[in-house]
C-alpha positions as CSV (number, residue, x, y, z in Angstrom):
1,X,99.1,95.5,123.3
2,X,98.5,96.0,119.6
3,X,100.0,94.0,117.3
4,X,103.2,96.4,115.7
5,X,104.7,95.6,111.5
6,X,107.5,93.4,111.9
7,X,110.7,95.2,110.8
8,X,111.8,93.9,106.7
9,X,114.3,94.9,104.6
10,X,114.6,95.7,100.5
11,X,117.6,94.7,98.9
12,X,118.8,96.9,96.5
13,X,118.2,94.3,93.5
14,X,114.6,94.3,94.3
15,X,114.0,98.7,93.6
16,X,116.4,98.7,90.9
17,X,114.9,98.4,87.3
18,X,116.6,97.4,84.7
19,X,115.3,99.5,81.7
20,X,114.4,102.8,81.9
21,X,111.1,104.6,81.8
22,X,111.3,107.2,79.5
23,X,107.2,107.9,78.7
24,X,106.5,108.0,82.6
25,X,109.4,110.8,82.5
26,X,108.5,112.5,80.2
27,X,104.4,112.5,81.3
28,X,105.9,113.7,84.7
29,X,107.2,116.6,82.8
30,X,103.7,117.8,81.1
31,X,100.5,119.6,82.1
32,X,98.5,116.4,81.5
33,X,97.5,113.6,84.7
34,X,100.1,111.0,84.7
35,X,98.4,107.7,83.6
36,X,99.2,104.4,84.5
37,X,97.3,101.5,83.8
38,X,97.5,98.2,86.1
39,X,95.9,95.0,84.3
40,X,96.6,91.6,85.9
41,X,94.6,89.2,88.1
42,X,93.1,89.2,91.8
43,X,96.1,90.2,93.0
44,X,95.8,93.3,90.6
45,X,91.5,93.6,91.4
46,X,91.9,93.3,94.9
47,X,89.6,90.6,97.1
48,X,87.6,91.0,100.3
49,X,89.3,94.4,103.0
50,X,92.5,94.2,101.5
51,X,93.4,97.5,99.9
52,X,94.5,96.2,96.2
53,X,97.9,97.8,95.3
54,X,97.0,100.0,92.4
55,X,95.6,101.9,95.0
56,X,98.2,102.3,97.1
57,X,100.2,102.7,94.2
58,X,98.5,105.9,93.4
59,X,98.9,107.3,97.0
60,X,102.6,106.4,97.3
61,X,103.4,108.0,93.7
62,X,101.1,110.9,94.7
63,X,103.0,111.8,97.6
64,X,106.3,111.1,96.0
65,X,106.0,113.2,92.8
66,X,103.4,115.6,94.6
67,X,106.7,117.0,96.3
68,X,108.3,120.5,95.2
69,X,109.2,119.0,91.9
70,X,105.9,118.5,91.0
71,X,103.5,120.2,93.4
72,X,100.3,120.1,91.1
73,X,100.9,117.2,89.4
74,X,98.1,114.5,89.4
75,X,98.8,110.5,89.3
76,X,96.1,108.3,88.0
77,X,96.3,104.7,88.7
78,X,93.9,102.7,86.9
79,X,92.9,99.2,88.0
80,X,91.8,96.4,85.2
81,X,92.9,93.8,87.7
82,X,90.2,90.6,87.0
83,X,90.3,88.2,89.2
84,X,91.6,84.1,87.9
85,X,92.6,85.5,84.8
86,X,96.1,84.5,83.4
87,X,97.7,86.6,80.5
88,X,95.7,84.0,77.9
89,X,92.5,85.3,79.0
90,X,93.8,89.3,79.5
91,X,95.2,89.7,75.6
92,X,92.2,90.1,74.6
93,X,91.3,92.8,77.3
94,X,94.5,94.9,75.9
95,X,92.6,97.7,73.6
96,X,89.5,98.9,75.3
97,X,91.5,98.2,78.7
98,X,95.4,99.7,78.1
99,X,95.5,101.3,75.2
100,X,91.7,102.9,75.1
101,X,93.5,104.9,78.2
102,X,96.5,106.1,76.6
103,X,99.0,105.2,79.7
104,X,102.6,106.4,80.4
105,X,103.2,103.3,81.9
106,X,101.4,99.8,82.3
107,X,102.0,97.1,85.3
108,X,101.2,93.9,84.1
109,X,100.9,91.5,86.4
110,X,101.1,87.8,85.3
111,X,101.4,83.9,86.1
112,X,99.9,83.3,88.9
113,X,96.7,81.9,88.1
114,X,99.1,79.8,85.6
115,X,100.5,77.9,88.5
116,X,97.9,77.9,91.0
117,X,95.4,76.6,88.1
118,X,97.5,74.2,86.8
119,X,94.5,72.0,85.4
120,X,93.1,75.1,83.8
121,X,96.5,76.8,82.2
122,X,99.8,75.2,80.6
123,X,102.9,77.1,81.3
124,X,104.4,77.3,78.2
125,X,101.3,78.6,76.1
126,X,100.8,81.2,79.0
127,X,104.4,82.3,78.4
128,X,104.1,82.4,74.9
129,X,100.4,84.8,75.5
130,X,103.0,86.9,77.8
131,X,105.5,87.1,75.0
132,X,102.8,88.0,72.2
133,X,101.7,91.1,74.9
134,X,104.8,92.2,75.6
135,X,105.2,92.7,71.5
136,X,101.9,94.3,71.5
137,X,102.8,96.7,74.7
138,X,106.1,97.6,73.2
139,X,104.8,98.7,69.7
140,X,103.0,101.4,71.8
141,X,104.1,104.6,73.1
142,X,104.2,103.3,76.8
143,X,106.6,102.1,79.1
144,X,105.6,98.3,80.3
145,X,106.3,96.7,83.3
146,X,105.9,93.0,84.9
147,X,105.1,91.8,88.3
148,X,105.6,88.2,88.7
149,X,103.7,86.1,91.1
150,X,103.6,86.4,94.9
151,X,105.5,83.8,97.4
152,X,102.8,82.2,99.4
153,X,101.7,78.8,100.7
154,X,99.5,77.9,97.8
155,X,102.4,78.4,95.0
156,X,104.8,76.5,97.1
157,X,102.9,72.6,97.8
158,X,104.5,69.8,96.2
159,X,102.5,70.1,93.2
160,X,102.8,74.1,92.3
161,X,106.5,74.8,93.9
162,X,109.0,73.6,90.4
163,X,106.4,75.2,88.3
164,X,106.7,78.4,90.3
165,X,110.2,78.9,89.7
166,X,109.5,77.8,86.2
167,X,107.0,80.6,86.2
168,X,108.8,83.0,87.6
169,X,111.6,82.0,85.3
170,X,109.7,82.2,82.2
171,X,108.5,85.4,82.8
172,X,112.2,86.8,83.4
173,X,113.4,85.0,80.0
174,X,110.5,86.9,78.1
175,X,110.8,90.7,79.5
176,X,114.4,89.9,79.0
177,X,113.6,89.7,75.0
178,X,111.3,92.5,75.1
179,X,113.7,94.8,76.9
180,X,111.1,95.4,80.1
181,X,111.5,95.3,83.5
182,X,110.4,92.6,86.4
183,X,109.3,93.8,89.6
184,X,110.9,90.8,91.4
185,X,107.4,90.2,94.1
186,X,108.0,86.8,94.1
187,X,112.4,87.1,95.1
188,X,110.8,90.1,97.3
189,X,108.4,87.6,99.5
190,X,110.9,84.9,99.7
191,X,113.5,87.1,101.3
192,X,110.8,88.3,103.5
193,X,109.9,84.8,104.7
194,X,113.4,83.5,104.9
195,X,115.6,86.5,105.7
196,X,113.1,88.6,107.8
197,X,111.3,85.6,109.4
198,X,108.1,87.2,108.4
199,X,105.2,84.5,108.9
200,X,103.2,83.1,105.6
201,X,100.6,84.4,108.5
202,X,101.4,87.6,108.2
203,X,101.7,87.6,104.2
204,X,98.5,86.2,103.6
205,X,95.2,87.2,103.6
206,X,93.8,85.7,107.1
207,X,90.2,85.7,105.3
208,X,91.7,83.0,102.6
209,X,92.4,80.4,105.1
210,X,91.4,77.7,102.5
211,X,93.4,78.4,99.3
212,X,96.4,80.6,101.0
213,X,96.9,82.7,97.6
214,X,96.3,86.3,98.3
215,X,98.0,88.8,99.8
216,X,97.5,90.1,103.4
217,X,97.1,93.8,103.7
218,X,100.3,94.9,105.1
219,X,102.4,92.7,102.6
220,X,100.3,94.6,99.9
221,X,100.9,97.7,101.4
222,X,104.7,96.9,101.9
223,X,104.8,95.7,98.3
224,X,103.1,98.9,96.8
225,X,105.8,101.1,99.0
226,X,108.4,99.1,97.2
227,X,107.3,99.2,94.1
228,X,106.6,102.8,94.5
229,X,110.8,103.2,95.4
230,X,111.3,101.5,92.3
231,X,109.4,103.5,89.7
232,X,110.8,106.7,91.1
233,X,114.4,105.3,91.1
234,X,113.7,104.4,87.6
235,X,116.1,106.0,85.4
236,X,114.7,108.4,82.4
237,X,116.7,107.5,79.2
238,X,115.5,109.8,76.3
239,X,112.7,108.2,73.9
């Protein structure tokens, strides 16, 4: 017998943004293709057969703007995922790979390599590189949005778990300040694992049996549909 999804639920905290995305709104509302830009790490890239979740992105947002609201409407998702980069290394990056490409929105997705490279990164000078983007992104005519890292085996041994939920803390305080949004992946995979009783197994990649880092596909995939629900339930504030 094949092996089915388990069954997972979304609290509502999780698809419910707290700032709105005006430039995506009003993108969705022109003649142009909808941009969005996705910069961030591996998880971002993608690695080995699992589909990377900008893709996915860009299928789910296809099909749920590509509706009668918006039937010829075109959604671009562009990766600039690099894999073990931390927002130190991606700064740089920003002009030929954000705003070169003139997005609506951008999904930045940070602090993970932070944590699991602990001998390469320091926390603090990583949130500080996340704080000094966020000012760059926000001086731009895009919305911005933050993924923080991913709940997995790797970011949770004795070593990586308190600077996790420092990470993941950090990262809150700063988009806080800069008035942007979190999508919540690591409070998402948590609740998975301990209210759904879905497996780390399951979660991870099976092909990264040594480290224990990356995503599997279907948590990608069940990730990308929720972020998907939570840029569409975005509200549009004017500009």
């Amino acid at each position: 017998m094949p092996d089915s999804p388990p069954d997972v639920d979304v609290p509502v905290e999780f698809v419910s943004f707290k700032y709105p995305l005006p430039h995506l709104a009003k993108a969705l509302l022109g003649e142009s293709p909808v941009r969005i830009v996705a910069m961030g790490s591996s998880s971002t890239a993608g690695r080995g057969d699992v589909v990377p979740y900008p893709h996915r992105l860009e299928m789910y947002l296809r099909v749920q703007y590509g509706k009668e609201q918006f039937p010829n409407l075109k959604i671009d998702v562009i990766n600039r995922g690099k894999g073990n980069e931390e927002a130190t290394d991606e700064l740089p990056r920003f002009d030929a790979d954000i705003f070169a490409e003139k997005p609506s929105p951008v999904i930045w997705q940070v602090g993970t390599n932070a944590v699991f490279h602990n001998d390469r990164y320091n926390l603090d000078k990583v949130a500080q590189a996340i704080s000094a983007g966020l000012a760059r992104l926000r001086g731009q005519p895009m919305d911005v949005l933050l993924i923080d890292p991913q709940y997995v085996t790797a970011m949770l041994l004795d070593d990586k778990a308190d600077e996790s939920e420092r990470m993941v803390a950090l990262i809150a305080a700063a988009a806080d300040k800069a008035k942007v949004s979190v999508f919540r992946r690591w409070a998402l995979m948590r609740h998975w694992h301990v209210q759904n009783n879905i497996s780390f197994e399951r979660m991870i990649d099976p092909t990264d049996s040594q480290a224990k880092l990356h995503q599997s596909d279907w948590s990608t995939q069940r990730m990308s549909g929720v972020l998907c629900e939570a840029i569409a339930s975005a509200p549009a504030a004017a500009i």
